[in-house]
C-alpha positions as CSV (number, residue, x, y, z in Angstrom):
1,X,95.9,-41.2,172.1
2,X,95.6,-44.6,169.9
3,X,95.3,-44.4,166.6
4,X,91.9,-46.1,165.3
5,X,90.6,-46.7,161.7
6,X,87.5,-44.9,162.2
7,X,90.0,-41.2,163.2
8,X,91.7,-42.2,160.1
9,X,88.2,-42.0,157.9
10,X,87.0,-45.6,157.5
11,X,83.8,-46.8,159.9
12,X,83.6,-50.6,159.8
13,X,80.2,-49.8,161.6
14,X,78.4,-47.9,158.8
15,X,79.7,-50.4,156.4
16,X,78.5,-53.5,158.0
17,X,74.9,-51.5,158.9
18,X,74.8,-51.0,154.7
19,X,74.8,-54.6,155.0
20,X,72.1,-55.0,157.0
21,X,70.0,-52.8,155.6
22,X,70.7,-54.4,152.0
23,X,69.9,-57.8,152.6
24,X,66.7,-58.3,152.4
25,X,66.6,-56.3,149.5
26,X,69.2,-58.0,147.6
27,X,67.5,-61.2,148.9
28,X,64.8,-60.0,146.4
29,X,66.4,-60.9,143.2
30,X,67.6,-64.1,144.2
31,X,66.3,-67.2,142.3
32,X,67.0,-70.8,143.4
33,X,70.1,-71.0,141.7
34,X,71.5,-68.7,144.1
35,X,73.3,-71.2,146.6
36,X,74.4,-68.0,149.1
37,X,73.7,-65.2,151.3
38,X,75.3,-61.4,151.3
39,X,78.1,-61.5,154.1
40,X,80.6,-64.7,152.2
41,X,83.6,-63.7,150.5
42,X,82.2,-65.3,147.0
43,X,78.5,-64.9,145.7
44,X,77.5,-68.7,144.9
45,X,75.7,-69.4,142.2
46,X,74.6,-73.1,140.4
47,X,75.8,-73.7,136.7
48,X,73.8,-76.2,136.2
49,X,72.0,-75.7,132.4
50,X,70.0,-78.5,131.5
51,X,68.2,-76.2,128.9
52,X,70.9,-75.3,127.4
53,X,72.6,-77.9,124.9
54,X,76.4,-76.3,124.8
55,X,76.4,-73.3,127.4
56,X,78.7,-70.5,127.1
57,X,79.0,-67.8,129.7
58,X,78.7,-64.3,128.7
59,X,80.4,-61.2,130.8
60,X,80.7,-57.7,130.9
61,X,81.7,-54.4,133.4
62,X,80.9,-51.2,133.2
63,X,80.3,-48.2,134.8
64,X,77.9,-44.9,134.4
65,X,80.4,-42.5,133.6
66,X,80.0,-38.8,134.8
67,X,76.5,-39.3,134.6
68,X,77.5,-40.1,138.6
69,X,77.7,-36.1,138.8
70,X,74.3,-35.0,137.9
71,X,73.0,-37.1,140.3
72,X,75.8,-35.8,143.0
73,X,74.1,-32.3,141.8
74,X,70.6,-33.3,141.6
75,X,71.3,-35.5,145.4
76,X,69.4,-38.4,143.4
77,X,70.7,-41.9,143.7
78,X,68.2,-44.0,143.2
79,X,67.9,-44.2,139.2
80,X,72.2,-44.7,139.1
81,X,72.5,-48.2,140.0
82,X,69.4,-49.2,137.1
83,X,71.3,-47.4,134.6
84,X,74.5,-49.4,135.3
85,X,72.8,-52.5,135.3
86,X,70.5,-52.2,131.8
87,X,73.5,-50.8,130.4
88,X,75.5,-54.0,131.3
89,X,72.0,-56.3,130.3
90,X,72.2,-54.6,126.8
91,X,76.2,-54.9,126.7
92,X,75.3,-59.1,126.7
93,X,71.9,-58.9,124.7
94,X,74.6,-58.1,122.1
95,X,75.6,-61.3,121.9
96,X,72.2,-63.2,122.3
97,X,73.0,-63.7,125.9
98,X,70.2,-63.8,129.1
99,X,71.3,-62.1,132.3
100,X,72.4,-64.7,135.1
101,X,74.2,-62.5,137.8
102,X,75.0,-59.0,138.5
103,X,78.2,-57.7,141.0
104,X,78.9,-54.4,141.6
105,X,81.2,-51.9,143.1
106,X,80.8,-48.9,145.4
107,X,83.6,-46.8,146.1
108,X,83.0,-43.6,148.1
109,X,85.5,-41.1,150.6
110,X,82.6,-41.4,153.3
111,X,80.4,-43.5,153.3
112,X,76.9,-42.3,153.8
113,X,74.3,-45.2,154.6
114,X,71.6,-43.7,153.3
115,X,73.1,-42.4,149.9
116,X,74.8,-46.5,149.5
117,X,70.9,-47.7,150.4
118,X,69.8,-45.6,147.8
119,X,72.0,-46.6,144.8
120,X,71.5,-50.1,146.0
121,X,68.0,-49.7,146.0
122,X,68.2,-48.8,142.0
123,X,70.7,-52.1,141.4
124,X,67.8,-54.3,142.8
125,X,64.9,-52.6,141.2
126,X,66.8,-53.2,137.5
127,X,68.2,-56.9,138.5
128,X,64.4,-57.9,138.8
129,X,62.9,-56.0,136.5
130,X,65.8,-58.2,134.2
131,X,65.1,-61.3,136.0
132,X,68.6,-61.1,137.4
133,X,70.2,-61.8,140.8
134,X,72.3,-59.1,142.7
135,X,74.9,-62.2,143.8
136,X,77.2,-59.7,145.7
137,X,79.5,-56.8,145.6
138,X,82.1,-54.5,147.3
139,X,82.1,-51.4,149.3
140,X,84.7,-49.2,149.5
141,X,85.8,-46.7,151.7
142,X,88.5,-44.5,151.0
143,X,89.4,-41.5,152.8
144,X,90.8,-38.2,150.9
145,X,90.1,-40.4,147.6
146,X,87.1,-38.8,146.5
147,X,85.3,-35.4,146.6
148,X,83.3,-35.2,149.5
149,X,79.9,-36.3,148.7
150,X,81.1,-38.4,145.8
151,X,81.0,-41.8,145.1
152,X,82.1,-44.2,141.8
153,X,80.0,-47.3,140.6
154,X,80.7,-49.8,138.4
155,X,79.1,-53.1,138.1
156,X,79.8,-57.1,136.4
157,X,76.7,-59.0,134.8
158,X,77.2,-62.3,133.5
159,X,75.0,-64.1,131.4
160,X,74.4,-67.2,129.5
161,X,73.7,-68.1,125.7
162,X,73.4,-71.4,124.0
163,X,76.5,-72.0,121.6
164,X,74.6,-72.4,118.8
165,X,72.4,-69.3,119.6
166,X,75.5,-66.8,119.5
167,X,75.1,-63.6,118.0
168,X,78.2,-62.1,116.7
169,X,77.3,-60.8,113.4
170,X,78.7,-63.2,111.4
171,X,75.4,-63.6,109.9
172,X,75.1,-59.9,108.8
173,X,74.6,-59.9,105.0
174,X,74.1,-57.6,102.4
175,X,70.6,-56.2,102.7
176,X,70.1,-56.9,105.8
177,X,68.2,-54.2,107.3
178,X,68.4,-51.7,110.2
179,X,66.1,-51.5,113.0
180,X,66.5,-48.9,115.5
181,X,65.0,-48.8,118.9
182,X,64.3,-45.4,120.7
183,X,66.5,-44.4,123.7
184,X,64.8,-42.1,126.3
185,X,67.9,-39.5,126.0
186,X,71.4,-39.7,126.4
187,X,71.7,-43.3,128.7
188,X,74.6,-43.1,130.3
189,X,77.2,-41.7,127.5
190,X,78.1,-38.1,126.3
191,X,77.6,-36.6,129.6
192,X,81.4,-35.0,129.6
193,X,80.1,-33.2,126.6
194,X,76.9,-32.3,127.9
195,X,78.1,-31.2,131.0
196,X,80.3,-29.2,129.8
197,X,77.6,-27.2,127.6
198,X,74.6,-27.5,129.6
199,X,76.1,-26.9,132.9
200,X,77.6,-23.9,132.0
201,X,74.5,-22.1,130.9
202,X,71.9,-23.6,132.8
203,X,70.7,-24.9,136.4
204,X,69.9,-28.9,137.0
205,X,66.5,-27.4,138.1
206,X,65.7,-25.3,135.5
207,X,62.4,-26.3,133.8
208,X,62.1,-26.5,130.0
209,X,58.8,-26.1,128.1
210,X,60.3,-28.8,125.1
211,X,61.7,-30.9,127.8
212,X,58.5,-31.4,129.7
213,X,61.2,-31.7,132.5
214,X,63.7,-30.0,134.4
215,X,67.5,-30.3,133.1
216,X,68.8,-32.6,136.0
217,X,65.6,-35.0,136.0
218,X,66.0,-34.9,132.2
219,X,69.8,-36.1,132.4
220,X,68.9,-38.5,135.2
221,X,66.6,-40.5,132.6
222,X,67.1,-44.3,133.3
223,X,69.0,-46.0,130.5
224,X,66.6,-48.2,129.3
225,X,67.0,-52.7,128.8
226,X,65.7,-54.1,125.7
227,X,66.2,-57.5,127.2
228,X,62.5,-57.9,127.8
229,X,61.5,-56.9,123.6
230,X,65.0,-58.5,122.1
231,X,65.3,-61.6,123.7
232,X,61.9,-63.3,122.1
233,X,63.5,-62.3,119.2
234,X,66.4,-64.1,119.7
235,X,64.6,-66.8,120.7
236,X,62.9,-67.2,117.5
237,X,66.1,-66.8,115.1
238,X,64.9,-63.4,113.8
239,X,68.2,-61.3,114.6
240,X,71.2,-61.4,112.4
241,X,73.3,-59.1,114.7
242,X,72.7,-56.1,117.8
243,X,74.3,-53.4,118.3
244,X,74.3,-51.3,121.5
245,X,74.8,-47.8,120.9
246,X,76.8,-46.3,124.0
247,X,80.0,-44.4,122.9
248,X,80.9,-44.2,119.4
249,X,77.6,-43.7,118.6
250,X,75.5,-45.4,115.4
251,X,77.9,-45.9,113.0
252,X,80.5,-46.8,115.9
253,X,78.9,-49.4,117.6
254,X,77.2,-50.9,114.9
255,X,80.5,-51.3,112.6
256,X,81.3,-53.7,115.2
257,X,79.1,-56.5,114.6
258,X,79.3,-55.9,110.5
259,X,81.6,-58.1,108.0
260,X,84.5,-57.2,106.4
261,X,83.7,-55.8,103.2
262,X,80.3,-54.7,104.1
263,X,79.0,-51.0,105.1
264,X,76.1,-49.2,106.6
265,X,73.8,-46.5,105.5
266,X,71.8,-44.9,108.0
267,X,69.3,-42.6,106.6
268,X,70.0,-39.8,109.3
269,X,66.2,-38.0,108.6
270,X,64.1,-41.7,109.5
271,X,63.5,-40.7,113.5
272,X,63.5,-37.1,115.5
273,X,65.6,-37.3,118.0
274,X,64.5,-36.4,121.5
275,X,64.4,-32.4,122.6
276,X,68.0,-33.1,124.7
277,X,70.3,-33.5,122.0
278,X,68.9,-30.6,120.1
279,X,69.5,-28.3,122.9
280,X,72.9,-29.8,123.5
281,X,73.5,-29.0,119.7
282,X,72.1,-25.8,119.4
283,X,73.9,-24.7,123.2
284,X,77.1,-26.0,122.3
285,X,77.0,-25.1,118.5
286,X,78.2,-28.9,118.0
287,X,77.9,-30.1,114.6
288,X,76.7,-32.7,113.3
289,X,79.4,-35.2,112.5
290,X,80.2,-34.8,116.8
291,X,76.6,-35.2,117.7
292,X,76.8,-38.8,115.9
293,X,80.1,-39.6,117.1
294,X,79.3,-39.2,120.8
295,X,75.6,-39.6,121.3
296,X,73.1,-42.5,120.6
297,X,70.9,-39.7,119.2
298,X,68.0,-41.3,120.2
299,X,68.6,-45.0,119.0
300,X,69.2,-47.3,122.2
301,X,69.9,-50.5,120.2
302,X,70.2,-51.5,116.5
303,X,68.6,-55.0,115.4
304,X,70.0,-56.1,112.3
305,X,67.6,-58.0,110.2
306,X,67.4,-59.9,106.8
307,X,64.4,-58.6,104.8
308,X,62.6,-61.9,105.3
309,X,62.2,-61.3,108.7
310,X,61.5,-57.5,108.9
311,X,57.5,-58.3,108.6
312,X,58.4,-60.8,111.5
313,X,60.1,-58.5,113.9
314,X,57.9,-55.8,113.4
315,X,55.0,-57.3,114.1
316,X,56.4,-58.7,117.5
317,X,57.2,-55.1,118.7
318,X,54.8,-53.3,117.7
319,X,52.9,-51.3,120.2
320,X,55.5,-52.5,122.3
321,X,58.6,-50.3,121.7
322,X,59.1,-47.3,119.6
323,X,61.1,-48.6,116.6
324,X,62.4,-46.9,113.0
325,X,63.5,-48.6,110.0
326,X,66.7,-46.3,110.0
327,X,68.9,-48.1,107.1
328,X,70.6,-51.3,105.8
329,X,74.1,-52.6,105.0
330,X,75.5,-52.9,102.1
């Protein structure tokens, strides 16, 4: 008997019927800069900026971490592929930057259509709710590589910001202070330690009362985009630097983006975090130094702001998006 790639655990077939199924989808987030179809070997897309006086291409990849697990647990895939792609649309906000394009990357043992339909599914909702366009990507299917029912994702965004418009936090001073925006829960970092407390003890369907949720649906929580409430700012000159607050934490991710010679004070007690990281903390009898180091406690993003311009950026985002003055550098 002949050998065939299909007996060896790839199906061209399925592959190519994920392809089908995705395009008119993906079609969905195009805009008319996007100069190709799903199916080329290259995703096509016109760099043409008139608006723009010098413009400078901004890029990041990521992934979602073993946030991939609960929802391998919870058989859930439609919330993934938005997390992956705000996280990515907040990596570039950073920097001042609007989202362009978005590629990503689907690696499973078997694939399963309606699991890949699914996750794709998520990636489109999030590229229009960010008015970006999914310009292509790569599925992969690799026998005995994975768990069975287990897949990884990881994604590329690219965006664009006018030189002059660059935020880097050069312009951090001291003063300057520290708005915080509120995360939903955990986004799509600390869920090794979480896991590894939460799971033990509890089911992903258990319900709890100071939850309002079950454990698996709480965990699932999209990581939310501030593109939509940030990027007026940065339009009107009011942000001195971002920080996005994945792993490391506050005072991790927001050292980035500050001077030499200048420090933060966060005034820990400005905000309650959500009910999640309490029970994580009180489960895993974590203290509080590795509570900050490894969650966002329930800051998404930092704004940095000089005091001239606090009045100014409250007023835009109020009633808008939950917001605490949480500190200053100095």
């Amino acid at each position: 008997m002949n050998s065939t790639y299909k007996q060896s655990g790839v199906d061209i077939e399925a592959g190519e019927k994920v392809v089908e199924m995705i395009k008119s989808l993906v079609r969905t987030t195009y805009s008319p800069k996007v100069l190709s179809d799903l199916g080329l070997f290259g995703g096509f897309y016109d760099a043409r900026f008139s608006e723009y006086e010098h413009p400078v291409l901004i890029s990041s990849t990521d992934g979602v971490g073993t946030k991939l697990k609960i929802a391998f647990m919870m058989n859930k895939h439609d919330t993934i592929g938005q997390c992956l792609v705000n996280h990515c649309v907040n990596d570039i906000l950073t920097a001042g930057a609007k989202p362009l394009f978005f590629l990503d990357y689907f690696a499973t043992g078997k694939l399963d259509v309606e699991v890949a339909y699914q996750v794709v599914s998520g990636l489109v909702k999030a590229c229009k709710e960010n008015d970006c366009a999914l310009i292509g990507g790569e599925t992969a299917e690799m026998p005995s590589f994975y768990s069975e029912g287990e897949y990884d994702l990881s994604g590329t965004i690219v965006g664009v910001v006018d030189k002059k418009q660059i935020i880097d936090g050069s312009k951090v001073q001291k003063g300057d202070v520290l708005i915080g925006l509120a995360s939903n829960g955990l986004h799509t970092n600390g869920y090794s330690l979480a896991r590894n407390v939460l799971l033990k003890k509890f089911r992903v369907d258990e319900f709890f009362p100071e939850l309002e949720n079950t454990l698996g649906n709480e965990l699932l929580k999209v990581h939310k985009s501030y593109f939509k409430i940030v990027y007026p700012l940065i339009e009107k000159g009011f942000i001195n630097g971002i920080s996005h607050i994945t792993g490391g934490g506050i005072l991790g991710n927001t050292k980035r983006i500050i001077p030499r010679g200048l420090s933060l004070k966060i005034n820990w007690t400005a905000w309650e975090p959500p009910a999640i990281f309490k029970l994580i903390q009180e489960v895993g009898n974590v203290d509080d130094e590795e509570m900050r180091n490894v969650f966002n406690l329930g800051i998404g993003m930092i704004l940095v702001v000089s005091e001239n311009n606090l009045d100014k950026v409250i007023s835009e985002i109020e009633g808008k998006e939950q917001f605490f003055v949480i500190g200053e550098v100095y």
